[in-house]
Structures are given as C-alpha cells and as structure tokens.
N, C-alpha and C positions, 0 to 999 in steps of 0.2 A: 321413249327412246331418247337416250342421251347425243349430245354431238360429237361424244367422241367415240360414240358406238359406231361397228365397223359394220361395213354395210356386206353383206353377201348375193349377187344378185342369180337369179336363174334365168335363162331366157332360151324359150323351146315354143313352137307355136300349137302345139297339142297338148291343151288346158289339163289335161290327166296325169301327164308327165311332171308337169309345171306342179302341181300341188303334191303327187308322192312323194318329188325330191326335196320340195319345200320344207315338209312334214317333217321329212326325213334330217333334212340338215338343221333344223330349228332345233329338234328333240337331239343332235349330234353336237355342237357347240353352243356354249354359254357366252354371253357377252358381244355377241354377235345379232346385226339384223338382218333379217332374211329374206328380199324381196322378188317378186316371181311376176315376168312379163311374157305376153304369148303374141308381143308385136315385137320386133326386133329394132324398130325404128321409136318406139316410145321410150323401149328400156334404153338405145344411145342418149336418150335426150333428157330422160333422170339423170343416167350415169355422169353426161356433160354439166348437170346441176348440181351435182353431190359430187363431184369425183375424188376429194381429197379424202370424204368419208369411206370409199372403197375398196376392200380389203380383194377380195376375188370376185371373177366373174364366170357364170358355168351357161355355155351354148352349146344350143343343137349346132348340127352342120346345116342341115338342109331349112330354110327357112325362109317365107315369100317376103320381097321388099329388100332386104338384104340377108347375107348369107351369115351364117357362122363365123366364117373366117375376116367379113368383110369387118364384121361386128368388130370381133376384137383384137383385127389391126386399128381399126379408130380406137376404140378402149387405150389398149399399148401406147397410141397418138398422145392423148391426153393425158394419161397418167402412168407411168415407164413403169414404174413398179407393182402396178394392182397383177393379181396372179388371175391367171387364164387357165379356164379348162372346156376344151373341144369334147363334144358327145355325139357320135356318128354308131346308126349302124349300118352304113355305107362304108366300101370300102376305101379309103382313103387312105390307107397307106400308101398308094401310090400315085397321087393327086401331086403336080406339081408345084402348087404354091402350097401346098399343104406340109410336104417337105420342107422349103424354103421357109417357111413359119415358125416350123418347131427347130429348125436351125439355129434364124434370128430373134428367139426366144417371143414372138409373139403369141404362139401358141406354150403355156407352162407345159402342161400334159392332157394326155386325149386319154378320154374312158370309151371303148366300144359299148354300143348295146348289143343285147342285153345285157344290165349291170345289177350286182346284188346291189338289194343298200347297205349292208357293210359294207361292200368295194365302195359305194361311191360315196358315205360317210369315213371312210378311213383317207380318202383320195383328198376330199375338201378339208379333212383336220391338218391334213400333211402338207396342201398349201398356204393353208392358214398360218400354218407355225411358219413356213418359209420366209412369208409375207411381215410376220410379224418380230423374226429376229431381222430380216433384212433393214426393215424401219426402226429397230432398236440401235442398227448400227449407224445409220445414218444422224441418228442422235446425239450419237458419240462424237 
C-alpha cells in the first residue's frame, strides 16, 4: 500500500458485517485501501494516525464504547473533508442529533439495513468520487 493510497475504513462491531462490506467494497473500487474495525475506539485512533490518508468512513449506529454518530463527529473533527456514511437498522430518522448531523454535514449519507451490496457498493463509489473531485478542487 502506497501513501498516497486512500484509505476506506469500515467500523461495525459485529465482525460478519465488518468482512461482507469489506469484501464487498475492496472487490468495488480500485486504488483504494480497505480497512475494517469492530471496536469503534481503535478505528478513532488509526483514523487520528492516518487521517490525511482518509478518503471515507462507513459506521454502524449502534455500537459499545462509542456510538456511530459520536465516531464520526470526531472523524468530521479531525479532517472536514473525509466523507461519512451512517448504517443503522434502527430507526433514526427521527433521532435528534441524528438530524442535526446530516444537516451539518457530519453525517454524508446513511444507508439503512438491510442493504444490497450493490446499494452499498454503488453508495461508497458515489462518496468516493465526491470525496475525490472535492480534493481535486482544493488543489486548484
């Protein structure tokens, strides 16, 4: 893995999850690295070490130690531009910081479960590229 490879990470604490989506988003984009944590406090603490390498981040909602949301408002914290993807299958539509997130863009977009893996490979191609002309522009 090169350094200027972008890092994609997954973080769910039910280890079956954590490898379908992995599988699934490795065999889904090219030049991307794929990384899968099932402690939410481990994967902050990569993501605080690597963060300028971090293209997107995909979290459960529900998760012990800290939460989805808690995740990645730090993530957001640290690097403004990494893209964020909420995966609940709780209902949270009506959660009120959960609103307030996807207002102030800390949350990108939420996938409910259950999700095909095309939806949720087509979901992470479609942040990626966000992710990727947004840093094209700031280039400029």
């Amino acid at each position: 893995m090169s350094i200027s490879t972008k890092i994609v990470s997954i973080v769910d604490d039910e280890l079956d999850i954590t490898e379908l989506f992995h599988d699934a988003v490795c065999d889904s984009i090219d030049g991307v690295s794929v990384v899968s944590f099932n402690d939410p406090v481990i994967a902050l603490e990569q993501f605080t070490q690597n963060k300028e390498r971090y293209a997107l981040v995909i979290s459960d909602f529900r998760m012990p130690n800290l939460t989805g949301l808690e995740l990645l408002k730090k993530v957001k914290k640290f690097k403004s531009n990494v893209r964020t993807i909420l995966v609940s299958d709780y209902e949270v539509e009506y959660n009120a910081v959960f609103q307030r997130y996807m207002q102030e863009c800390i949350i990108d977009s939420f996938i409910e479960k259950p999700v095909t893996i095309n939806q949720l490979c087509q979901r992470v191609r479609d942040e990626f590229q966000v992710y990727q002309l947004a840093t094209a522009s700031l280039l400029k």
